[in-house]
TORPA-4810 file (N, C-alpha, C, O; in nm, 3 decimals):
<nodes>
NODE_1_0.085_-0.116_0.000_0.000_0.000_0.000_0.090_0.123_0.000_0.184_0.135_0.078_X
NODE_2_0.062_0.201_-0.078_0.149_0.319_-0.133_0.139_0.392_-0.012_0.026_0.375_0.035_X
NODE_3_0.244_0.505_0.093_0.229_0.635_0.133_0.134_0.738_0.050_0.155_0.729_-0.071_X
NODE_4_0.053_0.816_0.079_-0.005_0.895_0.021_0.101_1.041_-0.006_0.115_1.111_-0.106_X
NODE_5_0.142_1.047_0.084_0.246_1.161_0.088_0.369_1.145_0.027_0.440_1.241_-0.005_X
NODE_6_0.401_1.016_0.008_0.529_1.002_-0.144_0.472_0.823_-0.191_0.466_0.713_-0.135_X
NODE_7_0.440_0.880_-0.322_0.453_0.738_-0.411_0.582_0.615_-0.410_0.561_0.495_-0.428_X
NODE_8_0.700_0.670_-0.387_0.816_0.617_-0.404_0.844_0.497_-0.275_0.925_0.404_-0.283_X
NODE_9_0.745_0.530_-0.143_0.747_0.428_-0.027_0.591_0.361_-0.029_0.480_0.413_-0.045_X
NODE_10_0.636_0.217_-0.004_0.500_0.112_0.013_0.527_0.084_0.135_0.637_0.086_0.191_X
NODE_11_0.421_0.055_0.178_0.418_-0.024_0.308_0.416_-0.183_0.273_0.356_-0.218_0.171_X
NODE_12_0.460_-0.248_0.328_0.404_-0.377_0.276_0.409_-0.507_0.412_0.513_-0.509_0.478_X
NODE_13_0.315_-0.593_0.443_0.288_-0.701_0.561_0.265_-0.884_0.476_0.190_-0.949_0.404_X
NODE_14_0.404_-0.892_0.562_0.421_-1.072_0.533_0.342_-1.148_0.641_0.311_-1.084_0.743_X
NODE_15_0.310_-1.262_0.631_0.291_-1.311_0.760_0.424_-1.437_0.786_0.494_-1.485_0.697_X
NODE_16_0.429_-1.463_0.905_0.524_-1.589_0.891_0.501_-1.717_0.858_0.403_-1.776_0.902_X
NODE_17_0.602_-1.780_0.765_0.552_-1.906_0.683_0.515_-2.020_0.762_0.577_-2.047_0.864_X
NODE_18_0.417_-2.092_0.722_0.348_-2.211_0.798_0.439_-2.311_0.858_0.550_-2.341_0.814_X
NODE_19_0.396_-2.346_0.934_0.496_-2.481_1.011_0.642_-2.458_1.064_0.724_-2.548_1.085_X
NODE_20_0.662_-2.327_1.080_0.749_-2.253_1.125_0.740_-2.164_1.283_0.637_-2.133_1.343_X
NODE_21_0.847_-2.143_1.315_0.848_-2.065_1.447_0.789_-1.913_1.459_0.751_-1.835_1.548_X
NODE_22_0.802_-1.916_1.338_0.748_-1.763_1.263_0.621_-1.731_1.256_0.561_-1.627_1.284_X
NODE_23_0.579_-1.858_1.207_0.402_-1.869_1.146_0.317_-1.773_1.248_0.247_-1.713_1.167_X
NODE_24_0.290_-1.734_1.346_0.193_-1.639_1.394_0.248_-1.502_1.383_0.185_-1.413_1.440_X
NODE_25_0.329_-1.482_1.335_0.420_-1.360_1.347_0.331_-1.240_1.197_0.326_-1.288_1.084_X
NODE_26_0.294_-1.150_1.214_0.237_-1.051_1.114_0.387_-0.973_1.067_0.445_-0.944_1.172_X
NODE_27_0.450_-0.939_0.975_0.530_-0.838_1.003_0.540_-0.747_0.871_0.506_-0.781_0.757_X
NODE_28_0.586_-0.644_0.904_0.596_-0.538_0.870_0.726_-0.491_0.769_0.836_-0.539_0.799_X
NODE_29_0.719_-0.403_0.654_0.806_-0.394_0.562_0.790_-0.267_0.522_0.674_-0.227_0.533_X
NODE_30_0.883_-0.176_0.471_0.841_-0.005_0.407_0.931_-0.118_0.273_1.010_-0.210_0.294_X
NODE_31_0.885_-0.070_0.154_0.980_-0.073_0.032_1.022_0.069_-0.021_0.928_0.147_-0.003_X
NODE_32_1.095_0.112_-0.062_1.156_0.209_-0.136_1.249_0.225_-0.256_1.370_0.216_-0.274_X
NODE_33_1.092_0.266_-0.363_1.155_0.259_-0.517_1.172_0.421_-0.543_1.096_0.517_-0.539_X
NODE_34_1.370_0.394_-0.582_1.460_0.468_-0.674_1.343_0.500_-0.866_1.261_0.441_-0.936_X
NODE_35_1.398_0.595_-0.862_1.386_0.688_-1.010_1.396_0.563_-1.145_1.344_0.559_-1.256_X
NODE_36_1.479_0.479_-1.079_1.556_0.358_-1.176_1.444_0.211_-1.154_1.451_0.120_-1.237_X
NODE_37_1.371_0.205_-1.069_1.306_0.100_-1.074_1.197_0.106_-1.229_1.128_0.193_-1.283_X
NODE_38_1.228_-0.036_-1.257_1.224_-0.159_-1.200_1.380_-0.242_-1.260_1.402_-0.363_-1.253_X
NODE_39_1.486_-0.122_-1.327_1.610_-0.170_-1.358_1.697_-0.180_-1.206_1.802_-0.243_-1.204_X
NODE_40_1.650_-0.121_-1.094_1.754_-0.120_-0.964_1.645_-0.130_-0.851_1.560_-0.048_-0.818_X
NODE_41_1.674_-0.262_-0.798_1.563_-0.350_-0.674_1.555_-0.180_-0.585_1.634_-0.088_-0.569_X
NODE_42_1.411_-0.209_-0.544_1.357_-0.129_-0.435_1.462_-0.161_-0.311_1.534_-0.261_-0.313_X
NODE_43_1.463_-0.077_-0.215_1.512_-0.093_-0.103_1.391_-0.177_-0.020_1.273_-0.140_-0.024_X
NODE_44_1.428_-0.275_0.042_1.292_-0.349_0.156_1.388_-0.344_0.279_1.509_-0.366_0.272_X
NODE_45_1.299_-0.303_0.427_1.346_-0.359_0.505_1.254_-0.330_0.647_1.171_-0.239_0.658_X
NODE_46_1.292_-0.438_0.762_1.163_-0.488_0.790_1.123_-0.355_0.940_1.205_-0.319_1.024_X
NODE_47_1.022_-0.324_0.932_0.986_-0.243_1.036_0.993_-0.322_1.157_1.068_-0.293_1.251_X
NODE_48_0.912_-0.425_1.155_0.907_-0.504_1.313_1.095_-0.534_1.336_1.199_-0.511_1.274_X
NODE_49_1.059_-0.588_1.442_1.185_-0.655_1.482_1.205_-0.754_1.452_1.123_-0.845_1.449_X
NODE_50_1.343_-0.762_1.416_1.362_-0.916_1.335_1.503_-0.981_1.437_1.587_-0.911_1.493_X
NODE_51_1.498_-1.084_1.439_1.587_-1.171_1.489_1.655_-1.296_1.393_1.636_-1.411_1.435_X
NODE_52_1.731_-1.277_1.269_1.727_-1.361_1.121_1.838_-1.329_1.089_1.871_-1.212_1.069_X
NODE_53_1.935_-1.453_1.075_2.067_-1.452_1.022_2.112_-1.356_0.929_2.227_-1.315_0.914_X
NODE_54_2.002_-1.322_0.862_1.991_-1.239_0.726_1.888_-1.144_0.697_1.831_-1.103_0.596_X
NODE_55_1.883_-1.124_0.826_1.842_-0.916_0.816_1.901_-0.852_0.953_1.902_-0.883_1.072_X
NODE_56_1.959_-0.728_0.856_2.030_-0.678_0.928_1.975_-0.621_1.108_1.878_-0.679_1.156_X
NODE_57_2.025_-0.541_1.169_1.965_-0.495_1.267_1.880_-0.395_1.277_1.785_-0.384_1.355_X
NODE_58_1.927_-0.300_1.174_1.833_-0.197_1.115_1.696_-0.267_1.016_1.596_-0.197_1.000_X
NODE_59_1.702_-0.373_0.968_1.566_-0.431_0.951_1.669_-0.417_0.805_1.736_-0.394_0.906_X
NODE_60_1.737_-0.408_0.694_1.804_-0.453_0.567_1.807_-0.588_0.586_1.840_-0.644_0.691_X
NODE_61_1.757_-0.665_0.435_1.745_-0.781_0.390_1.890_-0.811_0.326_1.940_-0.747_0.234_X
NODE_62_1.931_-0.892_0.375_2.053_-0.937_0.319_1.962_-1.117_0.195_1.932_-1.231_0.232_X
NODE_63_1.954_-1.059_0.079_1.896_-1.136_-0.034_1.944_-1.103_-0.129_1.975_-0.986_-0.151_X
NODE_64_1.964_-1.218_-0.222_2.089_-1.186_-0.385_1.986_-1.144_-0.444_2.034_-1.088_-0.542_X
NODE_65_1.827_-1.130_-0.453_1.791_-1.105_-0.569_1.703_-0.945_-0.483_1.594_-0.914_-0.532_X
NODE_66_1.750_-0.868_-0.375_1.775_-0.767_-0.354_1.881_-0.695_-0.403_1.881_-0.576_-0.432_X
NODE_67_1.996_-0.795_-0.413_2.128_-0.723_-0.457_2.197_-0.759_-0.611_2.165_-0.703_-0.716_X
NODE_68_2.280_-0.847_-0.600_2.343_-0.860_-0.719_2.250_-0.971_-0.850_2.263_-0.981_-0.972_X
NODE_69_2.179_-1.022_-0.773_2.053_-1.102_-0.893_1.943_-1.056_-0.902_1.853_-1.126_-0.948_X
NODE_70_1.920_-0.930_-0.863_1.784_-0.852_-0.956_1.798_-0.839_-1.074_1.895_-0.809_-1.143_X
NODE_71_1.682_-0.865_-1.101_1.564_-0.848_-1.248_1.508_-0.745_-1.283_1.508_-0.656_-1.198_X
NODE_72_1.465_-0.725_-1.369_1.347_-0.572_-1.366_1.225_-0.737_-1.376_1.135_-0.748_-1.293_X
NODE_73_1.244_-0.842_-1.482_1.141_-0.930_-1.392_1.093_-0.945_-1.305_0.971_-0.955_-1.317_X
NODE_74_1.140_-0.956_-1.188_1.103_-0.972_-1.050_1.020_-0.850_-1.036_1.052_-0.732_-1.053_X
NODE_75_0.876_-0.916_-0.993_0.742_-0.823_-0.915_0.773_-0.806_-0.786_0.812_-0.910_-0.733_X
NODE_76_0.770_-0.735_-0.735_0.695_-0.718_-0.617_0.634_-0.871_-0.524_0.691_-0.929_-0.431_X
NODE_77_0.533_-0.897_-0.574_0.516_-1.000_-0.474_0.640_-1.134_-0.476_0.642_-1.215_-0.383_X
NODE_78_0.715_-1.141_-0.564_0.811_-1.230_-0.608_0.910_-1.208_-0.452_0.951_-1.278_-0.359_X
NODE_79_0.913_-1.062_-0.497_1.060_-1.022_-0.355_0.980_-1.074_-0.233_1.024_-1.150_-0.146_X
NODE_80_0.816_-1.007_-0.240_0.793_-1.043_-0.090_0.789_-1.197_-0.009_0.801_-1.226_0.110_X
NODE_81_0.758_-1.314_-0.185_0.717_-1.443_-0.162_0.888_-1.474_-0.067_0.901_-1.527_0.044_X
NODE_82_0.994_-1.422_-0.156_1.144_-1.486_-0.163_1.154_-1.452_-0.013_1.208_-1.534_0.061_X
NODE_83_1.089_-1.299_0.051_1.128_-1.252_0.200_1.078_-1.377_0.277_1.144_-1.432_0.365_X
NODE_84_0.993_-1.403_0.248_0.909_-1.476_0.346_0.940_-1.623_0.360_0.910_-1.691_0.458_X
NODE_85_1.007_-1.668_0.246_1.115_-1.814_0.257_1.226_-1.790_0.293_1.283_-1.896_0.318_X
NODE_86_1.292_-1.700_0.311_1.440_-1.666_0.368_1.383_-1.655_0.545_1.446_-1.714_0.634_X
NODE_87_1.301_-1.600_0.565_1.236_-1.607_0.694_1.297_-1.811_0.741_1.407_-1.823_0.795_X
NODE_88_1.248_-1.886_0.723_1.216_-1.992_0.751_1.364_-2.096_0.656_1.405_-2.202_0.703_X
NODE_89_1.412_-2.044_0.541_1.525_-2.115_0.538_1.635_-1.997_0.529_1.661_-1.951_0.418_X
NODE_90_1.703_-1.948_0.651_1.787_-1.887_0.668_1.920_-1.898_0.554_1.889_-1.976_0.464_X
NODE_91_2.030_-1.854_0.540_2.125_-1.870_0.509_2.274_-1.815_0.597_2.326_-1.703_0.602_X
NODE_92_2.318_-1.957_0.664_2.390_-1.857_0.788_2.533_-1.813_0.729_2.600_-1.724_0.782_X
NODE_93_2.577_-1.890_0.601_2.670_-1.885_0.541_2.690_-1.728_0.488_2.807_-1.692_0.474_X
NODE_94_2.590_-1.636_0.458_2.563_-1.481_0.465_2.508_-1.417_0.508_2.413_-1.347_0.473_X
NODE_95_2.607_-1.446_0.666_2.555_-1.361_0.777_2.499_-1.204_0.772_2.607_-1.145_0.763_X
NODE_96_2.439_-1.142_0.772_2.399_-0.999_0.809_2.398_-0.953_0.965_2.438_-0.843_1.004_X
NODE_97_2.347_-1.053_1.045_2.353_-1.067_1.186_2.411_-1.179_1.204_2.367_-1.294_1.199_X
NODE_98_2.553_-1.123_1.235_2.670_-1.267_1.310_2.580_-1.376_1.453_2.542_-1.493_1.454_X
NODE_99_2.577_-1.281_1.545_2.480_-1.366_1.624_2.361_-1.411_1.619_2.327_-1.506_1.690_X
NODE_100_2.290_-1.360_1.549_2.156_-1.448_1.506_2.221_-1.622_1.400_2.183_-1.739_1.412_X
NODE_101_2.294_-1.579_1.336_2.379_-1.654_1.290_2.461_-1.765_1.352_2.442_-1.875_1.299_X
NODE_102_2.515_-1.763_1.415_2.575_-1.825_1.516_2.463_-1.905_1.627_2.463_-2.026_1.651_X
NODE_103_2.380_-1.815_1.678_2.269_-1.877_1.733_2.222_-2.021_1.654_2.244_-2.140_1.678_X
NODE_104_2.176_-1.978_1.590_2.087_-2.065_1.452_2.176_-2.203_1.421_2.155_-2.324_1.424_X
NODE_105_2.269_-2.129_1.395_2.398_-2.297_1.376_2.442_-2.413_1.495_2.454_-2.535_1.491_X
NODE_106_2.463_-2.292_1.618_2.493_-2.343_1.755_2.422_-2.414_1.902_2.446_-2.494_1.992_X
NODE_107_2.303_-2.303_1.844_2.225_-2.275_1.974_2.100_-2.286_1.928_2.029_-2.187_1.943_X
NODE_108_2.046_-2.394_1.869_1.887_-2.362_1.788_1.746_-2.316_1.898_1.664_-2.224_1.901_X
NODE_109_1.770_-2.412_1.962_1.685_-2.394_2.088_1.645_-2.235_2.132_1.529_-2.196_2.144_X
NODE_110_1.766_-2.150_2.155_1.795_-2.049_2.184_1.745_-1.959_2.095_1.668_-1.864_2.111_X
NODE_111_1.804_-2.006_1.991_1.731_-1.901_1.865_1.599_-1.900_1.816_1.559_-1.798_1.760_X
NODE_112_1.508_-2.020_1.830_1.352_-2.008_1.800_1.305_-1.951_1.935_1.187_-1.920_1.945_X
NODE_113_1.384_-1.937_2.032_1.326_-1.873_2.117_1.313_-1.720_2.125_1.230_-1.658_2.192_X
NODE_114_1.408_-1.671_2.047_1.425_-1.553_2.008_1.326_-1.475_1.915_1.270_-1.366_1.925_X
NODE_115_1.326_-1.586_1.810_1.238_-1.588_1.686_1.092_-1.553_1.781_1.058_-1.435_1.771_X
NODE_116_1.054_-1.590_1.820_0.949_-1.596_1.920_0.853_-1.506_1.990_0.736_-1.477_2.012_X
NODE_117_1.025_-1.474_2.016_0.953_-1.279_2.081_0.952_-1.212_2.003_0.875_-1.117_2.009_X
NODE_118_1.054_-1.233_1.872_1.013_-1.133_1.749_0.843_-1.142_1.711_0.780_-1.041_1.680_X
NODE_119_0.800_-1.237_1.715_0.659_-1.328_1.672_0.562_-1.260_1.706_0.478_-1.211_1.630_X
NODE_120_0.571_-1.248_1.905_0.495_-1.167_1.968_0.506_-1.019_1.989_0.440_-0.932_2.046_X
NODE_121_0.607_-1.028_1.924_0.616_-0.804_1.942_0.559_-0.794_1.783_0.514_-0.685_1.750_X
NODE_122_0.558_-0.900_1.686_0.443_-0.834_1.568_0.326_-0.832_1.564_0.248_-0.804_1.473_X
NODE_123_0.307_-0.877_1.707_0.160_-0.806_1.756_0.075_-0.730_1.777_-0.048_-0.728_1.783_X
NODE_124_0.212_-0.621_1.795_0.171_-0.497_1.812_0.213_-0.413_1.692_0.320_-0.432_1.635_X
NODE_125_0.115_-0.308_1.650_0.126_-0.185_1.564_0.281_-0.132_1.566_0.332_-0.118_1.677_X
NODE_126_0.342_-0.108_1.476_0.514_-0.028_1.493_0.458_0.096_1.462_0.348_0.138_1.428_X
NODE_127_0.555_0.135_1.482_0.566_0.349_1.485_0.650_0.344_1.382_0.743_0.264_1.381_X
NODE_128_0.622_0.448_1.263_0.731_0.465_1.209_0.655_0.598_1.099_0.541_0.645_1.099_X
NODE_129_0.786_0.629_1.008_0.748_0.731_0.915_0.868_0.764_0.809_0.984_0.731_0.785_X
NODE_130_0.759_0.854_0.758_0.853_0.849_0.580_0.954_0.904_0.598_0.944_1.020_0.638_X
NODE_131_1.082_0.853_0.579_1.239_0.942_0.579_1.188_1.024_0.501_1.087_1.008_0.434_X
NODE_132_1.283_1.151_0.508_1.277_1.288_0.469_1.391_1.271_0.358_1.425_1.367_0.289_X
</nodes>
C-alpha cells in the first residue's frame, strides 16, 4: 500500500511461513523505489523486529535477488514471496547478523526462542514514518 504523501514508499505485511516458528508472526516492511526502478531492486526492510541470520539490525534484507541477482522481472510479490522463505530457510553462510547466525547454527533452541519474541512483538502496531 502506497504512502499517500510520497509514491516512491509502500508499506508492505508478510505473515510468517506455515509450520514454522514464525508462522503467527504478522510483520511489517516499508519498500523504497529509486527513479531507476524496475532496472535497480527497491530498497525493503523490515519495520518489526527481526531476529534472522539475514536481516540486518536496522531491519536490511541481506537477499541476492535484492542485490546482485535482480531483475526488472522480478514483481513485487516475487521479492515479498522470496522474503518470506528466507524467513524460515535462513542462510547462515551470509551472515547480516553474526549472532543471530551463530545462534541458529549453535544454539537452535535459543534461537527459536528468540524468533518468538520477534513473533509476539508483531503483535503490536510499529511506529514509524517516511524518511525525509
Amino acid at each position: 500500500m502506497p504512502f499517500s504523501q510520497n509514491m516512491m514508499y509502500c508499506q508492505a505485511i508478510i505473515n510468517g511461513p506455515k509450520d514454522t516458528f514464525w508462522e503467527s508472526g504478522t510483520f511489517n516492511l516499508i519498500m523504497q523505489f529509486s527513479e531507476e526502478y524496475p532496472t535497480k531492486p527497491p530498497d525493503v526492510r523490515f519495520l518489526s523486529k527481526m531476529f534472522h541470520p539475514n536481516i540486518y539490525p536496522d531491519g536490511r534484507i541481506c537477499l541476492d535477488i535484492l542485490q546482485n541477482q535482480w531483475s526488472a522481472l522480478i514483481d513485487i510479490a516475487s521479492v515479498l514471496t522470496s522474503i518470506q522463505s528466507l524467513l524460515s530457510d535462513p542462510n547462515p553462510n551470509s551472515p547480516a547478523n553474526t549472532i543471530a547466525s551463530e545462534m541458529y547454527v549453535k544454539e537452535r533452541n535459543k534461537y527459536n526462542s528468540k524468533v518468538l519474541e520477534c513473533v509476539e512483538e508483531s503483535w503490536s502496531t510499529p511506529s514509524y514514518s517516511i524518511p525525509k
